[in-house]
PLY file of the C-alpha trace (Angstrom):
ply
format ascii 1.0
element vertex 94
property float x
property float y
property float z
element edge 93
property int vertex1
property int vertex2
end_header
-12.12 -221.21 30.22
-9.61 -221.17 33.18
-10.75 -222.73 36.31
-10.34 -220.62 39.41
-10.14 -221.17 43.13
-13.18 -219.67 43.64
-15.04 -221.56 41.70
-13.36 -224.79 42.63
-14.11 -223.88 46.64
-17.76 -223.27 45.29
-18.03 -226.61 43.84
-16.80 -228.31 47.22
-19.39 -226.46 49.27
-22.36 -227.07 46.62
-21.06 -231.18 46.26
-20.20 -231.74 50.12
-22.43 -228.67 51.83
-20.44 -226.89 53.41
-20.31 -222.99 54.37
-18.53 -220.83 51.78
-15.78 -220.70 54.45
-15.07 -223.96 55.17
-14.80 -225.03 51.52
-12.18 -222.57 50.71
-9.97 -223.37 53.72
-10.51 -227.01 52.74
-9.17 -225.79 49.86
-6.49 -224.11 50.73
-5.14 -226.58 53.26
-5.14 -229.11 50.70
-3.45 -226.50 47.93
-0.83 -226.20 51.06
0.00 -229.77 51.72
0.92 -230.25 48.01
3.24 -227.18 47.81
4.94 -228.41 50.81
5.33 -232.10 49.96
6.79 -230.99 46.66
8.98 -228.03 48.10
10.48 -231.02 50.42
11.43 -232.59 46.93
9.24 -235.23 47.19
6.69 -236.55 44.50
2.74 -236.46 44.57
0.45 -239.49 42.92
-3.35 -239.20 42.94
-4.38 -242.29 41.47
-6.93 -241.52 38.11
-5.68 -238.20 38.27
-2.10 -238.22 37.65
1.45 -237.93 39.42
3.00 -234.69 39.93
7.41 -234.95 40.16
9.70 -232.72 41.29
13.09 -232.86 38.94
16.53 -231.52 39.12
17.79 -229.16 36.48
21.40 -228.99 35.76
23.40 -225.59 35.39
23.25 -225.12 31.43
24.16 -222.74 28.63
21.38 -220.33 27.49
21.26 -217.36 25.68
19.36 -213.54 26.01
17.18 -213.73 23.46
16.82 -209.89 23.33
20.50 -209.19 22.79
22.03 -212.72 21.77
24.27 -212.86 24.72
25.30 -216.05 26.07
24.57 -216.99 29.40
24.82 -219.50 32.32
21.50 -220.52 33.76
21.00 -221.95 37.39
20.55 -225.46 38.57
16.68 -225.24 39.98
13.71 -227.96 40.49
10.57 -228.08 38.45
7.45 -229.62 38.79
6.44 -231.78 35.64
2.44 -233.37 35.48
2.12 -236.65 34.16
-1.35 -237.45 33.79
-2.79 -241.05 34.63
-3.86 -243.49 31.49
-7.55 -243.21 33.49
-7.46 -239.18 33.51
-6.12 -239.24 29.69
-9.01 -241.81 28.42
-11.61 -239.41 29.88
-9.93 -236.26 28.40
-9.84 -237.99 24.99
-13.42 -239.52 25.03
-14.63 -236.09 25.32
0 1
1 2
2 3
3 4
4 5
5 6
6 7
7 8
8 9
9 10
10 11
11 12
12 13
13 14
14 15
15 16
16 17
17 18
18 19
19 20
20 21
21 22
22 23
23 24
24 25
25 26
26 27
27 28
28 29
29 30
30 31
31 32
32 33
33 34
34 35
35 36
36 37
37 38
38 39
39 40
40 41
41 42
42 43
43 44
44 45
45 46
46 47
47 48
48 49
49 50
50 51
51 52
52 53
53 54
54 55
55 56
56 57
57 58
58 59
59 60
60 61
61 62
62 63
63 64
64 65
65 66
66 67
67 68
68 69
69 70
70 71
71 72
72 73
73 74
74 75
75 76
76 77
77 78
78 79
79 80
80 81
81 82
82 83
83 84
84 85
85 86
86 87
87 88
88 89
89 90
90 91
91 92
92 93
């Protein structure tokens, strides 16, 4: 089972009572300050939760898998997750 928004804005306004409102723009604000930390290129650690970093891909060869063609691919940034030793216990012990 997936884990929405909505039911992770529910969840902050059952655990810290707050209106429906308030949790989901709690929510949201904190969704926003992560996107724009890591569109500035920089890196994100919650301790016990994990570390989220922003990497450099280099231009590389790739290929069209529906014809075969060769191709050139872009440089671009992705985010990778590393997940803390603390966060990977728990997931394991369960």
């Amino acid at each position: 089972m997936t884990l929405t928004k909505a039911q992770i804005a529910d969840t902050i306004q059952k655990q810290l009572k707050l209106s429906g409102t308030e949790s989901y723009e709690l929510m949201e604000d904190l969704l926003e300050i992560i996107k724009q930390t890591l569109a500035s290129g920089e890196d994100i650690m919650i301790s016990g939760f994990g570390k989220f970093c922003v990497k450099e891909k280099k231009v590389r060869r790739g290929r069209n898998p529906a014809t075969g063609e060769d191709l050139m691919l872009d440089a671009r940034r992705v985010i990778i997750f590393r997940c803390s030793g603390e966060l990977r216990d728990k997931i394991n012990r369960e």
